[in-house]
C-alpha positions as a printed NumPy array, in Angstrom:
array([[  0.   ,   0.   ,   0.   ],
       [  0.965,   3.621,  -0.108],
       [  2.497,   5.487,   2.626],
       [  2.013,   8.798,   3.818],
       [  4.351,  11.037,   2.771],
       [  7.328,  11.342,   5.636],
       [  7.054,  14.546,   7.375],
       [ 10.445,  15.385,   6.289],
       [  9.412,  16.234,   2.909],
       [  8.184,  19.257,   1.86 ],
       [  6.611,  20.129,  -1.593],
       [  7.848,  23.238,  -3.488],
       [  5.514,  26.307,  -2.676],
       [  5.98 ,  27.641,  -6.518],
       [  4.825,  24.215,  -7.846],
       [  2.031,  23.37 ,  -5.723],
       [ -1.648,  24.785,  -5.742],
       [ -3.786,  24.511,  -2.511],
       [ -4.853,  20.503,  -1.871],
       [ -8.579,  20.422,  -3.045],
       [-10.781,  18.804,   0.707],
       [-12.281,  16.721,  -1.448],
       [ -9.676,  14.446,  -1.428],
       [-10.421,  13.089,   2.065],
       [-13.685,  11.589,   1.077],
       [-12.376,   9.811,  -2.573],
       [-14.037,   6.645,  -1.708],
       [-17.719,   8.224,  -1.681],
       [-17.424,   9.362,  -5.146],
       [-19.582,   8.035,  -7.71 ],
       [-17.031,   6.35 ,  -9.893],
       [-15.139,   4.402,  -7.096],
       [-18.428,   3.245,  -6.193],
       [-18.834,   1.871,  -9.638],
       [-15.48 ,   0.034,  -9.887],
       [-16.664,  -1.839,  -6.249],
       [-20.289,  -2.476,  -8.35 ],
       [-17.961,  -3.858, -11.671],
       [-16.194,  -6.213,  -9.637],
       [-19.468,  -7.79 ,  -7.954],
       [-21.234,  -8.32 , -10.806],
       [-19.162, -10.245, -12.537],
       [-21.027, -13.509, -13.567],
       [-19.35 , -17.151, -13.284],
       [-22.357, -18.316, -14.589],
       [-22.107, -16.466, -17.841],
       [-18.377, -17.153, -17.755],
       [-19.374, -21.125, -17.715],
       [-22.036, -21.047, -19.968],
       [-19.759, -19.018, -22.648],
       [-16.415, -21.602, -21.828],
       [-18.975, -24.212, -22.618],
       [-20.409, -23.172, -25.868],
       [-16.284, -22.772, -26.892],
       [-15.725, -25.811, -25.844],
       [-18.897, -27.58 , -27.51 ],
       [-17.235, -26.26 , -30.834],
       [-15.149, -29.753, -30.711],
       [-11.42 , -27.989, -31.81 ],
       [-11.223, -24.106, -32.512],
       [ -7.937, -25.108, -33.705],
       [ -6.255, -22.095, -36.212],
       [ -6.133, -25.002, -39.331],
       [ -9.526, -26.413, -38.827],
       [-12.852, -26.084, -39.91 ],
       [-14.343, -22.753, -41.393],
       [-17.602, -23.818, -42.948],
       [-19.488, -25.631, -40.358],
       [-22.308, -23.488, -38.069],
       [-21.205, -26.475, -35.439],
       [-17.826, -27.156, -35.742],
       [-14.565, -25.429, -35.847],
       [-12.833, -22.062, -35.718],
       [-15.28 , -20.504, -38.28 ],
       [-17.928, -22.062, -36.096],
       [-16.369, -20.214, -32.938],
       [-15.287, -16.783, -34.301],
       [-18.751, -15.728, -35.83 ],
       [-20.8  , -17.232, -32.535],
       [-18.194, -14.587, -30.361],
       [-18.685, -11.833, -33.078],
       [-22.331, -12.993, -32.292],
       [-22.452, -12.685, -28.64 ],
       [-20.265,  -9.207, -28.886],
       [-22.973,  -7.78 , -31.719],
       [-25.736,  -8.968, -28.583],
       [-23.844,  -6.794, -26.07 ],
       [-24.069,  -3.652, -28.859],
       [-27.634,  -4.272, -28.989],
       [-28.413,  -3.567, -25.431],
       [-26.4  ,  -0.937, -25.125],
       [-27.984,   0.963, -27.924],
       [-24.919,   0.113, -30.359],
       [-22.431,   1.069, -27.788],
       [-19.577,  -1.138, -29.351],
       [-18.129,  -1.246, -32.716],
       [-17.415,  -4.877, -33.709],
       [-15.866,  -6.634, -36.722],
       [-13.288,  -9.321, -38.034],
       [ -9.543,  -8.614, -38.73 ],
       [ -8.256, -11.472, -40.784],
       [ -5.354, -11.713, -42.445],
       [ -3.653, -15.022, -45.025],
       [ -0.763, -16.259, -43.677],
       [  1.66 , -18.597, -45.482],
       [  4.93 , -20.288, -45.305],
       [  4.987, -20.779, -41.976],
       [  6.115, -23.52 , -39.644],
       [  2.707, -23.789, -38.109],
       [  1.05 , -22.562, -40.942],
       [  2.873, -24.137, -44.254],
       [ -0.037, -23.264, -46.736],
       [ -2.601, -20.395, -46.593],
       [ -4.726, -20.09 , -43.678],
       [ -6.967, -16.786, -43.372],
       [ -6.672, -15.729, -39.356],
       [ -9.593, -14.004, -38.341],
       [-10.021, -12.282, -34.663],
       [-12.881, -10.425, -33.393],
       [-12.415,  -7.273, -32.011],
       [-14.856,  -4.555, -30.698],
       [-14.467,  -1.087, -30.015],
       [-16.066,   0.868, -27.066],
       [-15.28 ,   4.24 , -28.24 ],
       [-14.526,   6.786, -25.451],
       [-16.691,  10.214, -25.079],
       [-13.914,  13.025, -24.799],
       [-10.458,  11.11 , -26.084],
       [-11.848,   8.243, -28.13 ],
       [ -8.156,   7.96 , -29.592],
       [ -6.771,   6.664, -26.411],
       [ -7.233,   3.332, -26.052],
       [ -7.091,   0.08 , -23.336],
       [ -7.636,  -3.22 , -24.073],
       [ -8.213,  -6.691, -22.71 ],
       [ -7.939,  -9.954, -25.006],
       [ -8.068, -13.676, -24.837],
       [ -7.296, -16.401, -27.722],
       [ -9.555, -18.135, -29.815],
       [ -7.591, -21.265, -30.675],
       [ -7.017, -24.341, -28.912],
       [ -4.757, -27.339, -29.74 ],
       [ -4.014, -30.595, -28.809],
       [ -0.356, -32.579, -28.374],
       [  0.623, -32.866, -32.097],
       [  0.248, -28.349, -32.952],
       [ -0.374, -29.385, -36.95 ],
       [ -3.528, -31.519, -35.395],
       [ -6.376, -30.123, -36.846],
       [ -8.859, -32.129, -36.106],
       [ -8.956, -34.394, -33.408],
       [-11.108, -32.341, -30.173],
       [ -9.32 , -30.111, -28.563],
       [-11.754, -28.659, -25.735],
       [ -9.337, -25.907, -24.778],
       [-11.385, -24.866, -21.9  ],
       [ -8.932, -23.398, -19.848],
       [ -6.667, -23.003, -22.78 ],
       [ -8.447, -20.667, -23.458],
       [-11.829, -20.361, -23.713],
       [-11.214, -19.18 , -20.701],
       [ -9.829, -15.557, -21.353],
       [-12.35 , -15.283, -24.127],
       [-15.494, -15.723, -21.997],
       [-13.207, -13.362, -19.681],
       [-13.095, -10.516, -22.55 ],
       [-16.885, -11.142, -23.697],
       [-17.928, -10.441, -20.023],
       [-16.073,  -8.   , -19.083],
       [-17.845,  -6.707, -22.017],
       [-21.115,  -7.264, -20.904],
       [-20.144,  -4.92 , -17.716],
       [-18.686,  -2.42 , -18.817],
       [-20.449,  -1.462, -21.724],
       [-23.683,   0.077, -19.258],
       [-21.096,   2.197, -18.357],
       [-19.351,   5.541, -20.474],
       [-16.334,   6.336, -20.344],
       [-13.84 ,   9.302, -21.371],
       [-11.018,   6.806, -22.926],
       [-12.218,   3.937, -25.727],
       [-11.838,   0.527, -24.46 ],
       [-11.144,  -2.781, -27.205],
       [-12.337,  -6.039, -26.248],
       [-10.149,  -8.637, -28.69 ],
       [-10.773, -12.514, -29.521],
       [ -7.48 , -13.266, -30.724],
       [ -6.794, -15.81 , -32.871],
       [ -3.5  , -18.261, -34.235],
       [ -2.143, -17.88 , -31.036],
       [ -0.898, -21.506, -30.834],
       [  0.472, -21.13 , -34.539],
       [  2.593, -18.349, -33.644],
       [  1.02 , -15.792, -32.011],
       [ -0.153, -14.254, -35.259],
       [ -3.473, -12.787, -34.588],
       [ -1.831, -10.453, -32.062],
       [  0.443,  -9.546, -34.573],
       [ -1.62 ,  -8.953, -37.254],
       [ -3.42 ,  -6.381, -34.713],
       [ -0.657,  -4.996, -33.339],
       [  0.418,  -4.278, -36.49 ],
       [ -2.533,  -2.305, -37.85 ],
       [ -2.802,  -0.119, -34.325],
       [  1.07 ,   1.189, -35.349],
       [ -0.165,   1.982, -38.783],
       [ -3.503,   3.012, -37.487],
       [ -1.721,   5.431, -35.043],
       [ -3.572,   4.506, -32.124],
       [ -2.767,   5.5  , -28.866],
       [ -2.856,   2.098, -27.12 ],
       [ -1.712,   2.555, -23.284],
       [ -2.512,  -0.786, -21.951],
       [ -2.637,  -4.101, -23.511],
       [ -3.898,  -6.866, -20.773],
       [ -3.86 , -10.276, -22.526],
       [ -5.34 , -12.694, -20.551],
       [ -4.788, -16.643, -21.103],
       [ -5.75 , -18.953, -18.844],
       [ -7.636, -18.01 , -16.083],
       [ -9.72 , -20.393, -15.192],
       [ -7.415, -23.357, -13.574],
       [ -6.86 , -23.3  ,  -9.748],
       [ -5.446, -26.927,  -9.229],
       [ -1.309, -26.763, -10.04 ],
       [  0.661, -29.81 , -11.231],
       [  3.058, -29.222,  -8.333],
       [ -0.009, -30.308,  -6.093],
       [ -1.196, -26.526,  -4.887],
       [ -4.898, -25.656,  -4.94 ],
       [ -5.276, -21.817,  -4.58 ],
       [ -8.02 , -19.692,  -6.114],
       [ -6.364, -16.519,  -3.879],
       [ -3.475, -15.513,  -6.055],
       [ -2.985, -14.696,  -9.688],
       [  0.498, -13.662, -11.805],
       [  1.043, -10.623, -13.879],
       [  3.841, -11.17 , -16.301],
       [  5.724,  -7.692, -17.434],
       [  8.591,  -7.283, -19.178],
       [ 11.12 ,  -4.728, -18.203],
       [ 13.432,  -2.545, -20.767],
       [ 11.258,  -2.21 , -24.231],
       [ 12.684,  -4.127, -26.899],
       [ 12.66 ,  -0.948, -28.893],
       [ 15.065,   0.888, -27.269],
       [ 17.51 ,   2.82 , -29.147],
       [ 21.383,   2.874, -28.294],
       [ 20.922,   6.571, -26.954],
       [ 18.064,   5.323, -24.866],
       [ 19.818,   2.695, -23.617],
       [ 22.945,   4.762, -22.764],
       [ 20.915,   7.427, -21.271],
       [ 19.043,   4.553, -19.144],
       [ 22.465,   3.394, -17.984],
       [ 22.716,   6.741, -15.806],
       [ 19.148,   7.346, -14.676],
       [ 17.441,   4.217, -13.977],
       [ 14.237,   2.371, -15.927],
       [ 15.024,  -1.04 , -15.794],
       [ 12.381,  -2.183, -13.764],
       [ 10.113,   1.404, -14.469],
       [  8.994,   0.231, -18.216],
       [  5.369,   1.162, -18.69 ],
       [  4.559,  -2.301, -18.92 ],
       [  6.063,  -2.655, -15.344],
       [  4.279,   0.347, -13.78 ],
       [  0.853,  -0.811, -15.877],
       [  0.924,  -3.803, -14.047],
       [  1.788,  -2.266, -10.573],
       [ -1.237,  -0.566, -11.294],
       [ -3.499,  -3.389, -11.274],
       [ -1.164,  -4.81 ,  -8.379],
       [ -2.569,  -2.088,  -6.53 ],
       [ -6.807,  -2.378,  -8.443],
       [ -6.193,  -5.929,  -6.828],
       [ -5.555,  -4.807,  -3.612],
       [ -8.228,  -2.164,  -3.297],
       [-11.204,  -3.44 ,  -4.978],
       [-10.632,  -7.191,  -5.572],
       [-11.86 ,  -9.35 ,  -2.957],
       [ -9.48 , -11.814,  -1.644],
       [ -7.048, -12.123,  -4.738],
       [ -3.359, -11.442,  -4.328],
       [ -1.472, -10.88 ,  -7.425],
       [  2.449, -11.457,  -8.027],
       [  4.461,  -9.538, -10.258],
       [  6.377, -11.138, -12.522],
       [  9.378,  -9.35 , -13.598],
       [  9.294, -11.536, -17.152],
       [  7.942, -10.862, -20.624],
       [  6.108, -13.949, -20.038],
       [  6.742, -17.762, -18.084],
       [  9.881, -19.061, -18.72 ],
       [ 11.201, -19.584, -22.511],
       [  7.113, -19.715, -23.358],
       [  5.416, -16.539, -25.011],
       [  1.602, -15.052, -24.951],
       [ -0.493, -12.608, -26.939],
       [  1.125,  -9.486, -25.561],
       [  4.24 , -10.067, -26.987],
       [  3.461,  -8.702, -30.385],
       [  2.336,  -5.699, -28.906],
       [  5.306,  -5.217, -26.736],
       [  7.843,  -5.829, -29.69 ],
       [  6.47 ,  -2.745, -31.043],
       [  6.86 ,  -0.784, -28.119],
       [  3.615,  -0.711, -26.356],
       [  2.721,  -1.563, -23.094],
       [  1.478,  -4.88 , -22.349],
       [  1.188,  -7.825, -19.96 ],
       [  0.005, -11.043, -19.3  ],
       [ -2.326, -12.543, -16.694],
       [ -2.942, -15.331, -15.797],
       [ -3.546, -18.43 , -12.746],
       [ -0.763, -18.794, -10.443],
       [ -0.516, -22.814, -10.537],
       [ -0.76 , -23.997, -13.868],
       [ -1.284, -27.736, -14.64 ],
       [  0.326, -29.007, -17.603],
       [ -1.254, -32.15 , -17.799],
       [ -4.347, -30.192, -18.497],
       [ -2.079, -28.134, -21.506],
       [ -1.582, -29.133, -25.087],
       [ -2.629, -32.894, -24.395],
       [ -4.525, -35.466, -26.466],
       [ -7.937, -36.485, -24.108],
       [ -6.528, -39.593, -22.758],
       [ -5.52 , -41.259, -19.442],
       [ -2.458, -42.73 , -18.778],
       [ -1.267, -44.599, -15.526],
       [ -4.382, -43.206, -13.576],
       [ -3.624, -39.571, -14.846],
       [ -6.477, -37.55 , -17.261],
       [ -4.944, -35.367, -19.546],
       [ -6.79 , -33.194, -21.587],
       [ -7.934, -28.955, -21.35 ],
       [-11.742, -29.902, -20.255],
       [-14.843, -28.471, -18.645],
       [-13.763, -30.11 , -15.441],
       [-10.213, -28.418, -15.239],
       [-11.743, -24.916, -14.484],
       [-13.188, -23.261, -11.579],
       [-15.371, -20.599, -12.822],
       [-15.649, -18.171,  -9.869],
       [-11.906, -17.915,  -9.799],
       [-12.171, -17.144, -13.729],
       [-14.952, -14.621, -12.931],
       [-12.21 , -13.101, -10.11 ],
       [ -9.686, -12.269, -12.783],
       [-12.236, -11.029, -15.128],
       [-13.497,  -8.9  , -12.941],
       [ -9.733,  -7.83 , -11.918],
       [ -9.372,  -7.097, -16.113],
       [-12.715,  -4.797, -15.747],
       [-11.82 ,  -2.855, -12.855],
       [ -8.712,  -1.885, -14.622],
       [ -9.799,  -0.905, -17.751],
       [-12.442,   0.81 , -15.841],
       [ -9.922,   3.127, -14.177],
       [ -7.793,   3.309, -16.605],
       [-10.877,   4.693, -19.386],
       [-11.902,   6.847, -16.438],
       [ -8.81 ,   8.119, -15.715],
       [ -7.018,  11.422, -17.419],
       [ -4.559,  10.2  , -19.891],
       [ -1.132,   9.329, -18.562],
       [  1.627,  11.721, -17.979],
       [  3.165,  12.426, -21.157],
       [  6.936,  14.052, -21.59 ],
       [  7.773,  13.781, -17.855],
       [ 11.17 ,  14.944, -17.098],
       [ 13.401,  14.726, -14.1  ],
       [ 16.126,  16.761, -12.337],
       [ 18.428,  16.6  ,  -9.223],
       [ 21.649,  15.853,  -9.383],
       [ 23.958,  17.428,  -6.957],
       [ 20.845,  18.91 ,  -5.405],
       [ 19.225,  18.444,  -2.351],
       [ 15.703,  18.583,  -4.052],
       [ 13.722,  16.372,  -6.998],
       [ 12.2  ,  18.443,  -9.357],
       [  9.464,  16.533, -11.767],
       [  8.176,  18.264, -15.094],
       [  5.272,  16.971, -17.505],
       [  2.957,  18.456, -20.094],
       [ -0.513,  18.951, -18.696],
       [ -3.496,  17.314, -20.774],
       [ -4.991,  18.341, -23.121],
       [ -8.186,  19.87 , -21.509],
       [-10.586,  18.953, -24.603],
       [ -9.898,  15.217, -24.448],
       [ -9.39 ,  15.321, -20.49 ],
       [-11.92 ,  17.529, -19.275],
       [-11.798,  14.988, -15.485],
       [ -8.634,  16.049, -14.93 ],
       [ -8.073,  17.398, -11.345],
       [ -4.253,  17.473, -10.972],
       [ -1.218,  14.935, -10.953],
       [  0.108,  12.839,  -8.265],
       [  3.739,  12.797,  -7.506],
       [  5.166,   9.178,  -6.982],
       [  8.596,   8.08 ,  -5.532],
       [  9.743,   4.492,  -3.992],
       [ 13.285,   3.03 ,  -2.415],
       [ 15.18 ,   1.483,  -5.849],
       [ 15.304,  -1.589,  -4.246],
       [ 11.095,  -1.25 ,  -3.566],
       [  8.584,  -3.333,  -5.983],
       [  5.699,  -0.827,  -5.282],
       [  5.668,   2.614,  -5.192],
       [  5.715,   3.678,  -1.519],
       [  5.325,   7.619,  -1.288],
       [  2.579,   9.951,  -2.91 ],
       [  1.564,  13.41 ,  -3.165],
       [ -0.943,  15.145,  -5.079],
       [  0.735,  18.315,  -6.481],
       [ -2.666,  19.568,  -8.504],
       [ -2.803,  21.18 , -11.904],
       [  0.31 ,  21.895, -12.659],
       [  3.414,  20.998, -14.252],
       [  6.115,  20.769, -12.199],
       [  6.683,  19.681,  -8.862],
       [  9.679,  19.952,  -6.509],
       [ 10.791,  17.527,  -3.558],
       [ 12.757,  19.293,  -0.982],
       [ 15.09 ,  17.199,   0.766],
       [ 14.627,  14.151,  -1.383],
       [ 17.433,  13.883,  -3.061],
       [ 16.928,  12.356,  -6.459],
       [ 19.819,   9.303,  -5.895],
       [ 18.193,   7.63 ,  -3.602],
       [ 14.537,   7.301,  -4.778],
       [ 12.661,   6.559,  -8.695],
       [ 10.22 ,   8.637,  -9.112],
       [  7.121,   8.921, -11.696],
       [  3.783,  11.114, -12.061],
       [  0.009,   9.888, -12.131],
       [ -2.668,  11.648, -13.456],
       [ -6.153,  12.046, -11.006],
       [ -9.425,  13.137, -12.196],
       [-12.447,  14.663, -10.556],
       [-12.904,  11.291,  -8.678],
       [ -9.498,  10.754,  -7.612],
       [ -9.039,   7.939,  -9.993],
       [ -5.875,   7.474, -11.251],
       [ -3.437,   6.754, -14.724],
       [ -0.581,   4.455, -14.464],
       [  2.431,   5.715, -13.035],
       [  4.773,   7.062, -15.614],
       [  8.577,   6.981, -14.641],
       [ 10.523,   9.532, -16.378],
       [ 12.252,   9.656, -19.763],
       [ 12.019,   7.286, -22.932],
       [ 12.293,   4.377, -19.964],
       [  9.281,   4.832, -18.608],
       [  7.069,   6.873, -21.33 ],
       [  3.254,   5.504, -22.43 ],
       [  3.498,   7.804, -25.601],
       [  1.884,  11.142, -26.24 ]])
C-alpha cells in the first residue's frame, strides 16, 4: 500500500496549488463506487455457460474447420462476433465490432494459406476516443501434435477461458461511459505463432492509435497446479522490463538514470497490483518481472515488440497435464484442457480484476506524457510533464507525484501536487529514490504511473 508522505518532505511552494478537501472523502465518489459495483457483478455463470459453448465447438484449432455453423474455428469466431454484436444491442450500439483477418503462409505452423480471423470490438470513449485500453483472450485451442487439426481439442482453460473473460467483461462495462475507448479482442492463431496479435498490433502502429494498456489474458480459469497446490487466492502478472525498442541513446541514457524495472509495462501492471488490492476481494497478485513464463510466449508479446505496453495474466498454478494434451488417461492420470479443469468463480475473479482496470484506466485522465526529471547534486527532486490536453481530459483534477526506495517493488510515497506541471521535492534527493507522475481526475481515480524519460514513457 501507499504510505504517507514522511514529514520530512516538503513540496515546493511555486509548484504546488492549494490541496482540493475533497480528497479526504475519494471513496464516496460516484465512480469508485462503480469500480466496487464492476467487480461484484461479474457472472461465473455467464463465464461457464460461454467456456462451454467454446468448448462444444469440438477444436477451434487455427487449421480447422471454417464452414461448419457447429464445428470449428469458423464455427467459434462468428458465434463470439455474435455474442459481442448482442452486447451492442443492449447498449444501444455502444460497441463497434468486426473481423480482422489476415492469409498467412509459409509458416512452420502454418505451411499453406490459412486466413486468421479475430474479433475485435471497439467501445469508443466520449472526450479522447483515440486513447485506447484493451483486454484480449485467444480463440484457438490445440491438442499434443500443434499441426492436429482435427482431433477435439476442448481448450477450456486453454483458453476459452480468457475469451469468456473478454466477452464479459464486455457485458459490464459497456452500461457504463467512459472518457477513454476501451477494445475487447478474440485473438486468434495464437498456438500457430502468435499471429493474430500480430496482425493487430500491427494495424494499431499503422492506425496510429494510442494504445496505453494491452492486458492479454490466457488462462484463467485453472486453480489446481501440477506441483499439487490448490489456490483460487493468487494470480500472476507477467511484465517485461526494458522495451525491446530501445535505441542505443536510450539505452545509454538509461544506464545513468534508472528504468530497468520502471517500463510502462512494469508500472501498468503495478497498477493493477494495486486495483487488486483495493477493490478485488481476496485475490493477491504477483508480479512477474518476465515478458512472459519461462522460454514460453503469450499474446502481448506482439504488442510489446512494437513498443507498447502490455502484460500477461494469468492463474498462479498452472497444470500441464491439463495443456496441449490429447484427451486420454495414462497410468491413472487424465490429460486433456476440459470443462472439469476450471473453476469458474476464480475465472470470474480475474475477469473482474481485467474490468476494474480498464475501468480506471478509461476513467482516468490520460497518462503523464513528456515527464522529465532533475536533481543531481541537489538536495531537491524536481518533476516536469505536459498537462493534458483539456478537450480530451476535461476529469482532470491534478497529478500525483510518486517516488519508492530502488530496491522497492511498489511505489511507496505519494503526493498530489494539482494542476500543474512541475513539482519539486525538498530534501529528497533524487539518488536515492525513482520517481514517476500519475494523473487524477475529478474522482481521484488514477493513470498508471509514468517513470521519467524514454524508460518509462506511455506515448503522447
Amino acid at each position: 500500500m501507499i504510505k504517507s508522505i514522511p514529514t520530512f518532505v516538503k513540496i515546493s511552494a511555486l509548484a504546488v496549488l492549494p490541496l482540493s478537501l475533497t480528497f479526504t472523502a475519494q471513496a464516496q465518489n460516484e465512480q469508485q463506487q462503480a469500480l466496487y459495483k464492476i467487480a461484484e457483478d461479474i457472472s461465473p455463470k455467464r463465464i461457464e455457460s460461454d467456456i462451454t459453448t467454446l468448448v462444444n465447438f469440438g477444436t477451434r484449432h487455427t487449421l480447422s474447420e471454417t464452414e461448419s455453423d457447429t464445428r470449428g474455428i469458423g464455427a467459434a469466431r462468428r458465434w463470439i462476433k455474435s455474442e459481442f454484436e448482442k452486447i451492442s444491442a443492449e447498449c444501444g450500439g455502444c460497441l463497434d465490432v468486426y473481423f480482422q483477418s489476415e492469409t498467412i503462409s509459409g509458416e512452420k505452423r502454418i505451411p499453406d494459406p490459412v486466413e486468421v480471423v479475430s474479433v475485435i470490438a471497439i467501445q469508443r470513449g466520449s472526450t479522447d476516443p483515440e486513447r485506447y485500453v484493451m483486454m484480449s483472450g485467444d480463440i484457438d485451442s490445440r491438442v499434443s501434435d500443434v499441426m492436429d487439426f482435427t482431433s477435439d481439442s476442448p481448450g477450456a482453460n486453454d483458453n476459452a477461458s480468457g475469451v469468456a473473460g473478454t466477452l464479459e467483461a464486455a457485458r459490464i462495462l459497456s452500461k457504463y461511459k467512459f472518457n477513454g475507448s476501451i477494445v475487447y479482442a478474440a485473438l486468434a492463431g495464437e498456438e500457430q505463432g502468435l499471429f493474430g496479435g500480430r496482425i493487430m498490433a500491427n494495424q494499431v502502429q499503422k492506425d496510429g492509435w494510442r494504445l496505453k494498456a494491452v492486458l492479454n489474458n490466457d488462462m484463467i480459469g485453472n486453480i489446481e497446479g501440477v506441483n499439487g497446490v490448490i489456490n483460487n487466492t493468487t494470480a500472476r502478472i507477467f511484465a517485461e522490463g526494458t522495451r525491446v525498442t530501445e535505441t542505443t541513446d536510450e539505452a545509454r541514457t538509461r544506464r545513468f538514470t534508472g528504468g530497468e524495472v520502471d517500463s510502462p509495462s512494469r508500472n501498468l501492471a503495478r497498477y493493477i497490483d494495486n486495483i487488486a488490492d483495493q477493490y478485488i476481494e481476496n485475490l493477491d497478485t504477483m508480479v512477474i518481472y518476465r515478458l512472459d513464463r519461462f522460454g514460453r510466449g503469450g499474446h502481448h508479446r506482439p504488442f510489446n515488440d512494437l513498443g507498447f505496453p502490455g502484460i500477461r495474466i494469468m492463474e498462479t498454478n498452472e497444470n500441464y497435464t491439463r495443456q496441449h494434451q490429447d484427451l486420454r488417461e495414462e497410468d491413472g492420470i487424465k490429460y486433456g484442457d476440459t470443462l472439469d479443469g476450471v473453476n469458474f468463480d476464480y475465472a470470474a475473479k480475474l475477469t473482474g480484476l481485467n474490468a476494474v482496470s480498464l475501468a480506471a484506466m478509461a476513467w482516468a485522465p490520460n497518462p503523464p506524457a513528456n515527464v522529465k526529471i532533475k536533481g543531481a547534486v541537489q538536495p531537491s527532486t524536481t518533476l516536469m510533464w505536459d498537462i493534458a490536453d483539456t478537450a480530451q481530459n476535461p476529469q482532470l483534477s491534478g497529478y500525483k507525484v510518486y517516488w519508492r526506495h530502488t530496491d522497492a517493488p511498489q511505489w511507496e510515497f505519494s503526493k498530489f501536487v494539482g494542476k500543474v506541471n512541475e513539482a519539486t521535492l525538498e530534501n529528497v534527493v533524487i539518488d536515492n529514490y525513482f520517481f514517476g507522475v500519475a494523473s487524477v481526475n475529478n474522482d481521484g481515480i488514477e493513470s498508471p504511473v509514468v517513470f521519467p524519460g524514454a524508460a518509462g514513457s506511455f506515448g503522447q
